[in-house]
N, C-alpha and C positions, 0 to 999 in steps of 0.2 A: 652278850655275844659268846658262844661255843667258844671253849677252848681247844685249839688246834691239838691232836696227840700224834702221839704216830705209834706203832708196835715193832718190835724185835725178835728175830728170829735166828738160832744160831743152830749150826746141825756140826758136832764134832764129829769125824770121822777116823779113820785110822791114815787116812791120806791128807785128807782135804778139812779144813775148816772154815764154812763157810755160813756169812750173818750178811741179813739182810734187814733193810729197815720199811715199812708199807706204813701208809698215810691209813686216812680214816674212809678210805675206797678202796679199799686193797691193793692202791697199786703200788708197785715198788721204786722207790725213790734211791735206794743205794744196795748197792752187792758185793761184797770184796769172797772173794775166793784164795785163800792162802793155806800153801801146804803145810800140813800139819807136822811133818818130820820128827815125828816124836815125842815132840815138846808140846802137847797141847794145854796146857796152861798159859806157858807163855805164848801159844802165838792166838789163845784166845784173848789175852790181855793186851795184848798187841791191835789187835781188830778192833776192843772195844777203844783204842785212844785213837786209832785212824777215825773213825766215826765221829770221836768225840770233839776232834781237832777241827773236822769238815762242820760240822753242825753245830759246835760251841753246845757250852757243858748247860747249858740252858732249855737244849732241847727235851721234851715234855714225851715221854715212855710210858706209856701206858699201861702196856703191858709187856712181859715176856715170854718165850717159848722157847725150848731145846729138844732137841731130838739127836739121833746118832747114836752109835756105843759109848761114847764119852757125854750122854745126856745128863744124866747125875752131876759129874764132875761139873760142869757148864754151869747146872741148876746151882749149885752151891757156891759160884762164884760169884754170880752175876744174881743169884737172887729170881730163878722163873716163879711163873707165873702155874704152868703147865709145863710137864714132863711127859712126852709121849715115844714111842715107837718112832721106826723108819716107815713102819710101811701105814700107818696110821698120817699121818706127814705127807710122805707122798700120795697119798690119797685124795685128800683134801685139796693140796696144791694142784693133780692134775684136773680133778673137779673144777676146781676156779679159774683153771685158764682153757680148759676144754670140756665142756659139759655133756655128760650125756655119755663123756668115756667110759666103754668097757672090761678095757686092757692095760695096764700099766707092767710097760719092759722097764727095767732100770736094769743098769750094771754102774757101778760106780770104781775106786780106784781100789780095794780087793775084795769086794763082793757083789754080788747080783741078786737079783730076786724081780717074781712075777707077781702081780696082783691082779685080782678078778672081781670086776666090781656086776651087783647086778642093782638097776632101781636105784645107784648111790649109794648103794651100800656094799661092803665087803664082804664078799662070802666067799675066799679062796686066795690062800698065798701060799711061796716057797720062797725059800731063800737058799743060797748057796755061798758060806763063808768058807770052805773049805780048800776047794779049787780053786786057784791064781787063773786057769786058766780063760780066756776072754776077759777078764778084768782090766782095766786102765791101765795097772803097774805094769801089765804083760805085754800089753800091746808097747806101752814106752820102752821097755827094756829091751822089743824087736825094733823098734823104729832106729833106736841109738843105736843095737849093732848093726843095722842095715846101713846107717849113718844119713839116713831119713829124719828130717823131721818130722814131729810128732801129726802137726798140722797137715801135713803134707802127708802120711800114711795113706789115707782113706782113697786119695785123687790116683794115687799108683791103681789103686783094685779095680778103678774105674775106666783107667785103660787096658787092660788085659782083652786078650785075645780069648784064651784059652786057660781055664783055672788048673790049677794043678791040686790035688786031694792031699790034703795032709793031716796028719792024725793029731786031731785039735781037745781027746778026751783029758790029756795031763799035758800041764804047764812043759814039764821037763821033756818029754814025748815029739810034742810039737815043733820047739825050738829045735829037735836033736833033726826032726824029719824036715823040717827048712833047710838045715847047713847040710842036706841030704842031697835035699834037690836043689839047692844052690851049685852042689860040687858033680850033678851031674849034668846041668847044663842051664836048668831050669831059666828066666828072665824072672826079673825082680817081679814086675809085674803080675805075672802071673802063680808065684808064690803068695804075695801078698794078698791077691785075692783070691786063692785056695785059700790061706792063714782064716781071712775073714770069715768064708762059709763055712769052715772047719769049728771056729768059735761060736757061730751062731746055730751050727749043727749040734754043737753041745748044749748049748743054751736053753734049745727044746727040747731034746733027750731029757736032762735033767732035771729040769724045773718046770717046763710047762707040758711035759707027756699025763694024757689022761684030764688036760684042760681044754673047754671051748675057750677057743681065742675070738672076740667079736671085735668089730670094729664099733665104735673106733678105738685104733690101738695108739694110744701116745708112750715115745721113748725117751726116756731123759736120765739123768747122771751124764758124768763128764763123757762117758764114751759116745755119745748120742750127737759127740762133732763129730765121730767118724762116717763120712759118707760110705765108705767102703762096706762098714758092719749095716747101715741103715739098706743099704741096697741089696744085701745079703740078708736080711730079716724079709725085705720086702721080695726076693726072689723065692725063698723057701715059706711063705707063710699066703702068699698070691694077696697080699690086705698092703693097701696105703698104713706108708708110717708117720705121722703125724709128730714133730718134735715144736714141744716148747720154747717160746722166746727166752724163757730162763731154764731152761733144762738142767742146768750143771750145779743148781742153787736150789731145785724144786725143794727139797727136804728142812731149809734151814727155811722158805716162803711159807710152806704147810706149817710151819711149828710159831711162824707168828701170826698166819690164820686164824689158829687155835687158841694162842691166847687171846686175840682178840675177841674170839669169841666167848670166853669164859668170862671176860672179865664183864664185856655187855649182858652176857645171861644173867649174871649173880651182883653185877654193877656194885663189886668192890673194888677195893682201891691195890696197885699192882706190889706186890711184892720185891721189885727192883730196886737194888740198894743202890744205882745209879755209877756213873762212868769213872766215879773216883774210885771206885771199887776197883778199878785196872794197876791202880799206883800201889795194892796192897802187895807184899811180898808172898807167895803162896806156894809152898811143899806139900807133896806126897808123899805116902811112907805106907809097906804093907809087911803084915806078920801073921805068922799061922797061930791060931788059937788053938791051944791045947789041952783046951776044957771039956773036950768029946771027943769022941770016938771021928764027928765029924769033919774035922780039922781045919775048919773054916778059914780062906786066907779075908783078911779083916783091912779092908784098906780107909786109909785116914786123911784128912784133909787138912792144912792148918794153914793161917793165915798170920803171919807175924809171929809165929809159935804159941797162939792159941789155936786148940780144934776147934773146925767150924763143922766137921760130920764126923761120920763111919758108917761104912757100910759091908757088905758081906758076909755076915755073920746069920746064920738061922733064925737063930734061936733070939738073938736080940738083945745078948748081952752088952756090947761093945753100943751097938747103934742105939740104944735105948737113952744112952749117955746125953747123947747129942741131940741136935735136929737135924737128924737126917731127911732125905727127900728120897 
């Protein structure tokens, strides 16, 4: 009889860290989404003993995947399988739950990016780490002062009468042009859903000017609960928006896709040092290397005060040391 496995997927973000776990049908059987607040070590070790508690330490991992800015970091704790990209991840993932997609919007909690798939395959992306502005953090930080909840942002845009314009190109711009027209008379309502179109005016300015948008267009990352932004995509672009049953987890689903697939291609055996690996004690530490001209900042990983990597360095002095990923 087949051994039951299942694969893991964990996408760190600068907000959000979020792991999910899919059976041997790709479908997903657990999802925890927890904010990352800086600590993303620990609130990845954190996640992998939630799982570990729910499923008991018996369960059979097959494979792993990481994705996110903190993909490395992840890899080296938990042991992947596969190290990929954001937009390689999300790819994959909207593939799998909507085929045939052309368009992938994502905004996540502080950054956005467009993908352009032709045939299933990638041939055009942007990203936008720069600007706060239309990102998750922004939208939270106007919902609290509005003293809105988060949840409830999007349903205000959708009742509006009449939008109000506000200048949605910087984070700092926008908020100053809200308590603008708040203080000149403006209804919640209808700032909110100026706010919207303003962020989703930027959205295409920046990142998708000079792209065909086809349909189908699917949105996902956390902001893709806001009805308010999805209606304002869907007003300015004239295309049905199509959002994911797991939208806000697509990234950490694509990254156990991915292993999965690797390990069936090449049908080895998974590089995961398995869930007691959450009980290890585990520091970072970074220093500028001043062996060059280049002055490499050199970041280190250790585990009980043995290193387990390093990474950063060009040239390969520092990371050659270890097994880095």
């Amino acid at each position: 009889m087949k051994e039951k496995g299942y694969f893991l997927g964990i996408d760190v973000g600068s907000v959000s860290t979020n792991l999910v776990i899919t059976d041997e049908d790709d479908n997903m059987i657990e999802r925890l989404y927890l904010k990352t607040s800086g600590h993303p070590i620990n609130v990845l070790c954190n996640g992998m003993r939630i799982i570990s508690e729910k499923f008991g330490k018996d369960i059979i991992v097959k494979a792993v995947g990481t994705t996110g800015s903190g993909r490395q970091l992840a890899s080296v704790i938990v042991g992947a399988d596969v190290v990929k990209n954001e937009i390689t991840a999300h790819a994959v993932a909207a593939q799998s739950l909507v085929p045939g997609v052309n368009t992938i919007l994502e905004i996540g909690g502080q950054d956005s990016k467009i993908i352009i798939l032709k045939n299933g395959v990638v041939t055009d992306f942007a990203m936008n780490t720069v600007c706060a502005a239309g990102t998750g953090s922004f939208l939270d930080r106007q919902a609290s002062r509005l003293e809105i909840p988060i949840e409830e942002f999007g349903g205000y845009a959708l009742r509006s009468s009449s939008s109000v314009r506000i200048a949605g190109r910087c984070a700092v711009f926008a908020e100053s042009d809200m308590i603008h027209k708040q203080q000149t008379g403006h209804n919640v309502e209808d700032i909110i859903n100026g706010l919207c179109e303003a962020l989703v005016r930027n959205y295409l300015n920046n990142l998708a000017k000079g792209k065909d948008i086809e349909e189908p267009v699917v949105f996902q990352g956390g902001v893709a609960a806001n009805i308010g932004i999805v209606a304002a995509f869907e007003r300015a672009l004239d295309k049905k928006i199509i959002i994911p049953k797991h939208h806000a987890v697509m990234g950490a689903y694509g990254a156990a896709l991915l292993a999965k697939e690797k390990i069936s291609r090449n049908n080895t055996i998974t590089n995961f040092y398995g869930f007691e690996a959450a009980k290890s004690n585990y520091k970072a530490k970074s220093w500028e290397c001043h062996g060059c001209p280049n002055l490499c900042e050199v970041i280190e990983i250790l585990s009980d005060s043995q290193t387990l990597a390093r990474w950063g360095d060009r040239c390969g002095k520092w990371s050659q040391l270890t097994t880095a990923v």
